[in-house]
C-alpha positions in Angstrom: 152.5 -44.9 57.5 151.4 -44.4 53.9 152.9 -47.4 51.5 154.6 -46.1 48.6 152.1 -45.8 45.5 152.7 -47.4 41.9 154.7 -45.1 39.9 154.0 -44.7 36.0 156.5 -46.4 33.4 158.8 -44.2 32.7 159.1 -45.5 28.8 162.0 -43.7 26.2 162.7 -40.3 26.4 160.8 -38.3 23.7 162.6 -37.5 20.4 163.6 -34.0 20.3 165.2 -32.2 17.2 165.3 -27.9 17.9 164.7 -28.2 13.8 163.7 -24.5 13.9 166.3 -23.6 15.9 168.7 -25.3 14.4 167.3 -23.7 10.6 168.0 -20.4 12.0 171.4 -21.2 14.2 172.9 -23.3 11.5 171.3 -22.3 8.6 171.7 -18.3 8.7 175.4 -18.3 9.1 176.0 -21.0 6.2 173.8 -19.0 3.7 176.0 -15.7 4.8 179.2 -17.9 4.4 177.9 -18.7 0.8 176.9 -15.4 -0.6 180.4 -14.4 1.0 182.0 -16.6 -1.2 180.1 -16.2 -4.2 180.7 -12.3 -4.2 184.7 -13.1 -3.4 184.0 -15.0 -7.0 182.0 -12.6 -8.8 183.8 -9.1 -7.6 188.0 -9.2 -7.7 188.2 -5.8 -5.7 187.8 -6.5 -2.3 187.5 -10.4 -2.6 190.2 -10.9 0.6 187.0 -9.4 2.8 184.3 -11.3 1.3 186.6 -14.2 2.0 187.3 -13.4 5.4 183.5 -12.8 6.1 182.6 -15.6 4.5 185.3 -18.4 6.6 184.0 -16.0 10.3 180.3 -17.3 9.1 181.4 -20.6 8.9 183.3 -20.3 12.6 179.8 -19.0 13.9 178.0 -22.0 12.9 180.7 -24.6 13.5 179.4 -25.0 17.4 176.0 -26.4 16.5 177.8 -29.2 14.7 179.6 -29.9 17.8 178.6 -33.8 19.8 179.1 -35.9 22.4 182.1 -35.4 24.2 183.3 -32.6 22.2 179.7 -30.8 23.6 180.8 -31.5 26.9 184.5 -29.9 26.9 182.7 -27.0 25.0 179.9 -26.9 26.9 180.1 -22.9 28.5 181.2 -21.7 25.4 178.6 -23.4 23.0 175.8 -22.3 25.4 176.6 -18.9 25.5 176.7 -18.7 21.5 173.6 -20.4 21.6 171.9 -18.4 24.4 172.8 -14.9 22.4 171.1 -16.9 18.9 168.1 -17.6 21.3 167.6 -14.3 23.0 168.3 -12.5 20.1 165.5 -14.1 17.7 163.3 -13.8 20.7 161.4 -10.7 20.1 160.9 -11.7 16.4 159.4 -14.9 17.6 157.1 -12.9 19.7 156.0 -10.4 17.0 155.0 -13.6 14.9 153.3 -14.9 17.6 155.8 -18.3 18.1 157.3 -17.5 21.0 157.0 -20.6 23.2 157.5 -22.6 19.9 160.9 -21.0 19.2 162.2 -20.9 22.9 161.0 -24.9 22.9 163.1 -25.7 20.1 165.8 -23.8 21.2 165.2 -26.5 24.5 165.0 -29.3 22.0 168.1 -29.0 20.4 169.8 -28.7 23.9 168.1 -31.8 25.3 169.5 -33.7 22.4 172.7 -33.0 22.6 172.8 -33.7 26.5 171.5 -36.9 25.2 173.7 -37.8 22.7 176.0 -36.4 25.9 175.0 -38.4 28.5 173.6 -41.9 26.6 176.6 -43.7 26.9 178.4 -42.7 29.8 175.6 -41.7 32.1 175.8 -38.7 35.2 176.6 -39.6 38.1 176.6 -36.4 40.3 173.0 -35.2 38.8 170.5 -32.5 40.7 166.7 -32.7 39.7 165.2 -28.8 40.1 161.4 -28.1 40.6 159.5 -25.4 40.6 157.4 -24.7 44.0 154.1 -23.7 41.5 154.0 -27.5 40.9 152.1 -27.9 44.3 148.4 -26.8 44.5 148.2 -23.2 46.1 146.1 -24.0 48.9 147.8 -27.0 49.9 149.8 -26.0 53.4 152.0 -29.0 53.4 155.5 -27.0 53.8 157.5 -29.1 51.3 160.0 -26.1 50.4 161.8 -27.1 53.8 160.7 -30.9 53.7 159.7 -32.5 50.9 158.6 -35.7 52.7 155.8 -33.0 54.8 153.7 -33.8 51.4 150.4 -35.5 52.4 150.7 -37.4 48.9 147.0 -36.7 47.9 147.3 -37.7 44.8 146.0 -33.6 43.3 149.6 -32.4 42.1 152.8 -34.3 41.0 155.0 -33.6 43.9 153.7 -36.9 45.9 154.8 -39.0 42.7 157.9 -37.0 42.4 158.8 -37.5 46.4 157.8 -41.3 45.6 160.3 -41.7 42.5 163.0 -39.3 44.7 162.7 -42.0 47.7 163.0 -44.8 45.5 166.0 -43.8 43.6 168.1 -41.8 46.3 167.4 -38.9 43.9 168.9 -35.2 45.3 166.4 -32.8 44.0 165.1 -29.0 45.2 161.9 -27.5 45.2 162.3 -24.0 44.7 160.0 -20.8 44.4 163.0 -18.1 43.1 165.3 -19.1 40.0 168.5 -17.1 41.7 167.8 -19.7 45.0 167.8 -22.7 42.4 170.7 -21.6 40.6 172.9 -21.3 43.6 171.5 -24.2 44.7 172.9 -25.8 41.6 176.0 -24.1 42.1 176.8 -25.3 45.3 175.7 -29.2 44.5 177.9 -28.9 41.6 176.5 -31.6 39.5 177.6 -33.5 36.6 173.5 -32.7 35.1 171.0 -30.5 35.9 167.4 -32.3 34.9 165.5 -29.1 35.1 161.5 -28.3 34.7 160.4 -25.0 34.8 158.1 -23.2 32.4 159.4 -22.0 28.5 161.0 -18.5 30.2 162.6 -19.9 32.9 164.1 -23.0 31.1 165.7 -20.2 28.4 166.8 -18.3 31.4 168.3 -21.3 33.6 170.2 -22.5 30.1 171.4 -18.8 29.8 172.4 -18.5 33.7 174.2 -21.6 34.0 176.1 -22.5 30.8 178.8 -24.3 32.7 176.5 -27.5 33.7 174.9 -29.8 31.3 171.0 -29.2 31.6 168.1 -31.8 30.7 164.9 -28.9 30.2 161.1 -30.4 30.6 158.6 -27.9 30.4 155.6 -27.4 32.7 152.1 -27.8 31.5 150.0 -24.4 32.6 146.4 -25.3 33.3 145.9 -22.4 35.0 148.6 -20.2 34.0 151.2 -18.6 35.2 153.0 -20.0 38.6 149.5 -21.1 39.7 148.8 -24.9 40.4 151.3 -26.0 37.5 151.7 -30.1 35.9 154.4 -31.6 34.5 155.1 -35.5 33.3 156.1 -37.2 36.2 156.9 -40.2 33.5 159.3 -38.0 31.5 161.5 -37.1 34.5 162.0 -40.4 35.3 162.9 -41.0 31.9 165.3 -38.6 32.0 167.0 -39.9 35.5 166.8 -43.9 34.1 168.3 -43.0 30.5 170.9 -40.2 31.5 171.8 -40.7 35.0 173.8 -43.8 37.4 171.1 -45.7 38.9 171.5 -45.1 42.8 168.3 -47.3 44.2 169.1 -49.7 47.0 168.1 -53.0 48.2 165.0 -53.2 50.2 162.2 -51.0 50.4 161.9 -47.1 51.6 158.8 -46.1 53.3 158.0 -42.2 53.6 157.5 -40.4 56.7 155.4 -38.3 55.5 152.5 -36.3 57.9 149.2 -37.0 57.8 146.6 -34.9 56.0 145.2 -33.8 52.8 145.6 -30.8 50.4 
């Protein structure tokens, strides 16, 4: 029987912001609102409309000012405005060549209102979902129906992710189809989703399920595409310490994992 191995610190969650987002989300709406009102000042005839245009800007960009609790009650609704903002903007971002950049802020600025969500009064129902690229393609260890099958080889994260999981009762999937992790989710019903997936599928997983509170980290793509996939072990257990009950137990857990390498 392997012994557990020595986990990275964790150390604070990075400091996120979605400022581009958040210039076009925010920003566009309260510069319509103001023209709005400054043609209701400038032009009597028809100043009720201008008016009226100018107070449904401002009721457009009022979600993105919402926090905390308020995030949480509003949660569907506020992802769903957000979501069309996102998608919508998308195919610009493309054209310029910022696509990843503008789908990542969009990320950004919903990690740090989970944040501001979940700082104080932590989750305690919370689901961690992984994609199945994270485990080297040739490696036959069938962890999509076992996750302890992993040989822990030290060549891809899962073995420190399994590691972390044991140590901190953690419920987690490893999928390889969005619609299975999303029902997945579903089913769990969990207070948080901490979710890492690459930039399209974390838009997509926001879009599809508005109704949970979702903590988005990124894959890093060495390779490309689905194809022997990294992300920081570290920041998903800075995520689960900082936004999530602790769970661990007295006493040590020891894997039963098989033997072999990747």
């Amino acid at each position: 029987m392997k012994p557990l191995r020595t986990l990275p610190a964790p150390g604070p969650l990075p400091e996120e912001s979605g400022f581009l987002f958040l210039l076009v989300r925010r920003g566009l709406p309260i510069a319509l609102a103001l023209a709005a009102f400054m043609a209701a000042a400038m032009h009597g005839l028809g100043r009720g409309w201008w008016m009226l245009a100018g107070v449904g800007a401002l009721a457009a960009a009022w979600p993105s000012f919402l926090r905390g609790e308020a995030f949480i009650r509003n949660r569907t609704r506020i992802m769903r405005q957000d979501s069309l903002w996102a998608n919508a903007f998308r195919p610009m971002a493309r054209w310029l060549g910022y696509e990843d950049l503008w789908i990542l802020s969009f990320c950004a600025h919903n990690n740090r209102r989970v944040c501001e969500s979940f700082g104080i009064r932590r989750a305690r129902r919370a689901l961690i979902l992984l994609p199945h690229c994270i485990q080297m393609a040739r490696c036959k260890a069938g962890i999509l129906d076992d996750l302890q099958s992993c040989y822990d080889c030290g060549l891809c994260p899962v073995g420190d992710y399994v590691t972390a999981a044991l140590l901190n009762r953690w419920e987690g999937r490893i999928s390889n189809r969005s619609h299975k992790a999303y029902r997945e989710a579903r089913e769990y019903r969990p207070d948080l989703i901490v979710a890492v997936s690459c930039t399209d599928r974390l838009l997509k997983g926001l879009t599809k399920l508005p109704e949970i509170p979702s903590y988005v980290i990124p894959l890093v793509l060495p390779h490309g595409m689905c194809v022997d996939t990294d992300f920081s072990v570290p920041h998903l257990m800075a995520a689960m310490e900082t936004l999530v009950e602790p769970r661990r137990p007295g006493g040590e857990i020891q894997p039963l994992r098989k033997e072999g390498i990747a």
